[in-house]
PAVOFI-166832 format. One record per residue (C-alpha): residue number from 1; x, y, z. Coordinates in pm, 1 decimal. Layout:
N
<resi: NUM, X: X, Y: Y, Z: Z>
...
END
This chain:
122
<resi: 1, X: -1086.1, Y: 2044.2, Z: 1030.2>
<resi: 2, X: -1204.0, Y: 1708.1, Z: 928.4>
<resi: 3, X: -1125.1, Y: 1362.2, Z: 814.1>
<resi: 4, X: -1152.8, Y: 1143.0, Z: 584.4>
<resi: 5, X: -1157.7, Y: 757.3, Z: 707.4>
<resi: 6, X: -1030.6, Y: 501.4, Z: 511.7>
<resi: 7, X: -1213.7, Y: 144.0, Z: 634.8>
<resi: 8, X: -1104.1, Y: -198.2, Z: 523.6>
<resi: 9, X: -1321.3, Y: -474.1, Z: 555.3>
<resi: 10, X: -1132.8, Y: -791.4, Z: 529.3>
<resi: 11, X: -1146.1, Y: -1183.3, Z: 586.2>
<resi: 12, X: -776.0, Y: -1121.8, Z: 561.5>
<resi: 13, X: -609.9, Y: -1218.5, Z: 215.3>
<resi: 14, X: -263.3, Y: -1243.7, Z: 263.9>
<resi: 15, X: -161.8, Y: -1177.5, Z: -96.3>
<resi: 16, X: -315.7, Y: -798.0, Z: -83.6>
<resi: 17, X: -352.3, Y: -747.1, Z: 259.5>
<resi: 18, X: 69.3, Y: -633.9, Z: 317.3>
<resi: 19, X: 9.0, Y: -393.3, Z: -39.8>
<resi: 20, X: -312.9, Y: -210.1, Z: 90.9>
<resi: 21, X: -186.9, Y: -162.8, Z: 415.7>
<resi: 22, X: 104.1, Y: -32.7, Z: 280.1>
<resi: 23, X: -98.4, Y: 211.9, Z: 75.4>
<resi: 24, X: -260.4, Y: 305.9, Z: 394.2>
<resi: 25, X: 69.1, Y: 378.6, Z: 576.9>
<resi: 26, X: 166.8, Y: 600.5, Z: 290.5>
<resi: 27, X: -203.5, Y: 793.2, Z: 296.6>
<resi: 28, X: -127.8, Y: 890.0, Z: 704.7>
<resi: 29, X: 152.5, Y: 1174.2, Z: 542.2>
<resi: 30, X: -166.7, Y: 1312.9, Z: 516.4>
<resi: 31, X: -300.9, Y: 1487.4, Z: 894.9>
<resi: 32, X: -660.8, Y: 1485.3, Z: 777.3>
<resi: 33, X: -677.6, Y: 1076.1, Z: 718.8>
<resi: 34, X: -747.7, Y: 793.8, Z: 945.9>
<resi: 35, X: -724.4, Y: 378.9, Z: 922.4>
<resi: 36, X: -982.1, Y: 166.9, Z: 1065.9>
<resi: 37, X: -962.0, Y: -213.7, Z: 975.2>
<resi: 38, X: -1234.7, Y: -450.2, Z: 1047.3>
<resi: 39, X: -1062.8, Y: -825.6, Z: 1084.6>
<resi: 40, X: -1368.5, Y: -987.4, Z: 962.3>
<resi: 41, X: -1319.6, Y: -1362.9, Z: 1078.2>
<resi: 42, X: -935.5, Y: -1356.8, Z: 956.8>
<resi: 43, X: -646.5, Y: -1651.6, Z: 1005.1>
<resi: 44, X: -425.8, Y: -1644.6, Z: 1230.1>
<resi: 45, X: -126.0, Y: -1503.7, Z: 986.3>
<resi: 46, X: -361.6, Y: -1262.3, Z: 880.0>
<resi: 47, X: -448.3, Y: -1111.0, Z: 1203.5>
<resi: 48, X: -74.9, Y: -1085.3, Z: 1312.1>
<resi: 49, X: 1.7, Y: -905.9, Z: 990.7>
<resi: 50, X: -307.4, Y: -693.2, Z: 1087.2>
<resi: 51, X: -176.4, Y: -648.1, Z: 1467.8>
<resi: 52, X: 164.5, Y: -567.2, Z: 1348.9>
<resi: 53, X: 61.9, Y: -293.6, Z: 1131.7>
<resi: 54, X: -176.9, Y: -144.1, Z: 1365.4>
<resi: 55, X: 16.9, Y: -106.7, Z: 1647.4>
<resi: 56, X: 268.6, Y: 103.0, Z: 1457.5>
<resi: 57, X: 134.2, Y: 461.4, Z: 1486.3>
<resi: 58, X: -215.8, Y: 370.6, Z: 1692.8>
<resi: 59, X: -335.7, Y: 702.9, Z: 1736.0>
<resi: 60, X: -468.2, Y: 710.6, Z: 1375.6>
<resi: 61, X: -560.2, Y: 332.9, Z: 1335.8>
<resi: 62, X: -849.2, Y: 187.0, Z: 1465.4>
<resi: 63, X: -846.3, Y: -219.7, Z: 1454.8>
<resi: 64, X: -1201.7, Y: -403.1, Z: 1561.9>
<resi: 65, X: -1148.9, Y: -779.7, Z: 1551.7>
<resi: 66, X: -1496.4, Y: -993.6, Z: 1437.4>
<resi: 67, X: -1497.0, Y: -1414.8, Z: 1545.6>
<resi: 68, X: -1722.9, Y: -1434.4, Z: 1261.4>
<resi: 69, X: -1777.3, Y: -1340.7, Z: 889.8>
<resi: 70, X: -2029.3, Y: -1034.5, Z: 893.5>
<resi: 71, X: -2127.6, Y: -946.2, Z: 576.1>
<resi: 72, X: -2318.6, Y: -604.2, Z: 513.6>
<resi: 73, X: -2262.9, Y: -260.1, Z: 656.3>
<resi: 74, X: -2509.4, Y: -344.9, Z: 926.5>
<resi: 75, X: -2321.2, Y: -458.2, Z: 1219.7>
<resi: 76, X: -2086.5, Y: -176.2, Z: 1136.0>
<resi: 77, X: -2278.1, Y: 105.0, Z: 1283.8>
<resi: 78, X: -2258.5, Y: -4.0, Z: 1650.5>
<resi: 79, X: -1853.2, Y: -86.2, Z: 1611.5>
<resi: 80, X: -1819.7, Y: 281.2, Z: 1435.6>
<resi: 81, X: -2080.9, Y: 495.2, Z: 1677.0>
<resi: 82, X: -1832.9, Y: 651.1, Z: 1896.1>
<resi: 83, X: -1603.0, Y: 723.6, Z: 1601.2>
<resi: 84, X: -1578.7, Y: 1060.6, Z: 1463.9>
<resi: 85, X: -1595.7, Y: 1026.9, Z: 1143.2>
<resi: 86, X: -1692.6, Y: 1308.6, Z: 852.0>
<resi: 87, X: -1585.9, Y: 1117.1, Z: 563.2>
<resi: 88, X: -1567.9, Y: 747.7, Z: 499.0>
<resi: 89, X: -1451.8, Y: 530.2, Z: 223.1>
<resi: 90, X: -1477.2, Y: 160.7, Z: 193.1>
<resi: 91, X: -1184.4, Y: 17.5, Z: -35.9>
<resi: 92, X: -1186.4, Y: -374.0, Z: -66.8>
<resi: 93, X: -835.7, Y: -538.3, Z: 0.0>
<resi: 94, X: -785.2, Y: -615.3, Z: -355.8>
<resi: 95, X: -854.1, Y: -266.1, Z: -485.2>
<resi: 96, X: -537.5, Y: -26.9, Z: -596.1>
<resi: 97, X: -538.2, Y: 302.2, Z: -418.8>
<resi: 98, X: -414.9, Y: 555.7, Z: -617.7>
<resi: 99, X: -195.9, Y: 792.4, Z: -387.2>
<resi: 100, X: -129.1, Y: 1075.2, Z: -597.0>
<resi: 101, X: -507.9, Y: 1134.9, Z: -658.6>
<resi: 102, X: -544.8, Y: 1177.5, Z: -256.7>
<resi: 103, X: -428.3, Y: 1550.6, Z: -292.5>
<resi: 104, X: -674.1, Y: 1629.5, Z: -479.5>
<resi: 105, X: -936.4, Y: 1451.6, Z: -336.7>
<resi: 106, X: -818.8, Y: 1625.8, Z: 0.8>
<resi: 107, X: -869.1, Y: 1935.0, Z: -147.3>
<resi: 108, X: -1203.0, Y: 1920.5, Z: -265.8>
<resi: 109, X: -1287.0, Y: 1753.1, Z: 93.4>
<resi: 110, X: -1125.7, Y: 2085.8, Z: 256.1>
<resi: 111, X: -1408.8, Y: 2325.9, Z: 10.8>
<resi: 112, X: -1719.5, Y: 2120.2, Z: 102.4>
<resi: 113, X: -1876.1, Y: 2225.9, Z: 379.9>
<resi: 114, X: -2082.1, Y: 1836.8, Z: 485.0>
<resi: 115, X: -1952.0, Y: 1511.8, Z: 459.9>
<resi: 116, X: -2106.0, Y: 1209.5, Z: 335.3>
<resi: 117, X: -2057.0, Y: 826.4, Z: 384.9>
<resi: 118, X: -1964.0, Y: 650.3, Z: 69.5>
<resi: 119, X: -1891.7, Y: 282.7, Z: -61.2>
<resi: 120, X: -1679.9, Y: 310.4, Z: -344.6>
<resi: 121, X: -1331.7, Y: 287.1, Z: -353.5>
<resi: 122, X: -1101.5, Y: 592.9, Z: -388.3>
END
């Protein structure tokens, strides 16, 4: 089997933050996915709304808390080494996932036989 990782990278903007981790709560129907979110150097609300969310099914979200504001994918690989992860995506906390796509996407995941890293949101 494998999975397909959903990441979130965010400095923790409250006005999108509660809709995309909605979205993300609705994506775990699916067995295959998985929730990391990387608190980039958030406020205080924000990382509460972050904690909150995470600690409600934690077997399938991974939370990594950064003092400072990282940019670039970088200082990512040491925080995501012990991971297993086949498939990645990197949505920004602004962008609209569009949950009746995921099926499909699923699907095509499920006939491929290797599995990628990619930065585009899905």
């Amino acid at each position: 089997m494998f999975n397909l990782t959903y990441c979130l990278i965010t400095k923790g903007r409250i006005p999108y933050l509660e809709k995309i981790l909605s979205d993300f709560d609705q994506l775990l129907i699916h067995d295959e996915i998985k929730i990391i979110v990387v608190d980039n150097g958030s406020d205080i609300r924000a990382k509460t709304i972050i904690e909150r969310w995470g600690s409600q099914n934690p077997n399938r979200k991974t939370i990594f808390n950064l003092e400072n504001n990282l940019t670039g994918f970088d200082h990512l690989k040491d925080l995501f080494q012990d991971l297993n992860i086949d498939w990645i995506v990197f949505p920004g906390d602004d962008d609209e996932i569009i949950l009746e796509n995921i099926p499909t996407l699923l699907q095509y995941l499920r006939s491929t036989k290797t599995s990628a890293v990619g930065t585009s949101a899905v």
